[in-house]
C-alpha positions in Angstrom: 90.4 84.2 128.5 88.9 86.3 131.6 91.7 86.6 134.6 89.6 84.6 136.3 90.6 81.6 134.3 94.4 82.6 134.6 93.7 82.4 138.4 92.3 78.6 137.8 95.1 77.8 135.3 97.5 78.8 137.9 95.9 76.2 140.8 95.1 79.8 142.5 98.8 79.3 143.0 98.8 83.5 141.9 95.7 86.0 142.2 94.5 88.2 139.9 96.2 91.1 141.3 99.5 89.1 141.0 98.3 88.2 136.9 97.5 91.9 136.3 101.2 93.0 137.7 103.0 90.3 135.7 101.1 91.3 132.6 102.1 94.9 133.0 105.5 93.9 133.3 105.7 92.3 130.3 104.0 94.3 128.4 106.4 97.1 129.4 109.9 95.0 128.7 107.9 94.5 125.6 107.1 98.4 124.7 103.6 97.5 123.7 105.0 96.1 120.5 102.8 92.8 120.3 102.2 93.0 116.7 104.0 90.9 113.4 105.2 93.6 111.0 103.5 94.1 108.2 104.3 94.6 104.4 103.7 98.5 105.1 106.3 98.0 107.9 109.1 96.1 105.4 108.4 98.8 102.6 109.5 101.0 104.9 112.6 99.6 106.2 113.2 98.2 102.3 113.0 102.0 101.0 114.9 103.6 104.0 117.8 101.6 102.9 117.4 102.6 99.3 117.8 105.9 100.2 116.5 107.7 97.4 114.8 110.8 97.8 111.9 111.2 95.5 108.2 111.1 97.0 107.0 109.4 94.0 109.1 106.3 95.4 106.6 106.4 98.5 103.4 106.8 96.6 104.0 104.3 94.1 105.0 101.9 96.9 101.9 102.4 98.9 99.8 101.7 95.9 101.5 98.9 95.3 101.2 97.8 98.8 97.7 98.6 98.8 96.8 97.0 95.7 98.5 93.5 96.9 95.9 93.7 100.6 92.7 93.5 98.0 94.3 90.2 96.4 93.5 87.0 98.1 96.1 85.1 96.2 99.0 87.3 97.9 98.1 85.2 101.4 100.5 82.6 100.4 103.4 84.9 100.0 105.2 86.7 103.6 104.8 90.0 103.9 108.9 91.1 103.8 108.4 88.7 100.4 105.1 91.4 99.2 107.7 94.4 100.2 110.5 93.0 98.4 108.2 92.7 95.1 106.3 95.9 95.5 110.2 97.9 96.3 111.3 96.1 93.0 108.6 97.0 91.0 108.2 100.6 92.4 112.0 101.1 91.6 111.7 99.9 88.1 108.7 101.7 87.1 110.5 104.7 88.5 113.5 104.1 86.4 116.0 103.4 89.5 118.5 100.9 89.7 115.5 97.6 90.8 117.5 95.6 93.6 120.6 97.1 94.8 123.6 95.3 96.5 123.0 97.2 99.5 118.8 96.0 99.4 120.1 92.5 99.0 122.3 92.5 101.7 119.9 94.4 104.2 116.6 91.9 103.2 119.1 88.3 102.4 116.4 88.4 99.1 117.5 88.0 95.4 115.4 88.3 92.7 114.5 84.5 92.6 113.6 84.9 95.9 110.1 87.0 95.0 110.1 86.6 91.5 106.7 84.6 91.7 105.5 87.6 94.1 106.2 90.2 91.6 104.7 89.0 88.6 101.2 88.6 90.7 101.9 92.1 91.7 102.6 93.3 87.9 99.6 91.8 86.7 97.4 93.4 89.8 98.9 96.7 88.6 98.2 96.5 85.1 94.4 95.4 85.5 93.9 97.6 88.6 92.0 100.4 86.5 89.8 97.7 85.0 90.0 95.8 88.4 86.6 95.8 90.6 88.3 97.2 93.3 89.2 100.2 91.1 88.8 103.0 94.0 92.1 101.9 95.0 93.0 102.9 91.2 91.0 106.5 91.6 92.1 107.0 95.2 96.1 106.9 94.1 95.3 109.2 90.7 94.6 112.2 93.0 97.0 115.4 93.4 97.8 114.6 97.1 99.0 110.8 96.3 101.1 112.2 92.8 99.0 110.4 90.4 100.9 107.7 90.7 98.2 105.3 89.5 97.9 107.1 86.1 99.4 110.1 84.2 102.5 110.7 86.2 103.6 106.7 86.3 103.2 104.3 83.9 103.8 101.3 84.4 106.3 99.2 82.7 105.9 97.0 79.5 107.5 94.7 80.6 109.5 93.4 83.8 113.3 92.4 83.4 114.2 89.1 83.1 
């Protein structure tokens, strides 16, 4: 809506001046932070609390992340519940410990929790080379992202029950 509007809302009982200031205000008790995190934001936070210090982790997680955006069926599912599967899987594939005490206790998820999550991630990252958005494939099987969409990672056989 135009401040014009506000002004009407408001019975002209504040001018625009008055709207602008208040706005500003808010906006600075607020820092500017008027967005909803996103899955990139929870892998982040998920993986800081893992701790583990291997760049691979990172890669891997982005593609993962990545991968999940191009997928309409992943709109059903929040995005801390996307990070929890794509942290899981990355960790596995990597060969690390998948859910750790200390992940469970930071996010309140257990594996039942994203369980349907990560087997629609697993089977995005299986098909992804055959997938027709495969760039996403090519893009992450480059030197600067590890080649963590092909020769460096593969992905599991199977996940753990």
């Amino acid at each position: 809506p135009s401040i014009t509007e506000f002004v009407f809302i408001s019975a002209n009982t504040c001018s625009q001046l008055q709207i602008l200031q208040m706005e500003r205000k808010i906006l600075n008790c607020l820092q500017f932070k008027l967005t909803v995190p996103t899955r990139k934001n929870f892998i982040d936070y998920f993986l800081k609390v893992v701790g583990i210090n291997d760049h691979r982790i990172n890669w891997l997680a982005m593609y993962l992340g990545e991968l999940s955006l191009l997928q309409y069926s992943f709109c059903k599912y929040k995005n801390s519940t996307i990070a929890a599967a794509v942290v899981y899987l990355t960790l596995h594939t990597l060969g690390y410990p998948c859910w750790p005490v200390k992940l469970m206790n930071f996010s309140g998820y257990t594996y039942p929790h994203f369980e349907g999550c990560l087997k629609d991630l697993y089977n995005i990252y299986l098909t992804a080379p055959l997938s027709p958005y495969h760039v996403m494939y090519l893009k992450y099987n480059t030197e600067r992202y590890g080649k963590v969409s092909n020769s460096t990672v593969i992905p599991p056989k199977q996940l753990p029950s």
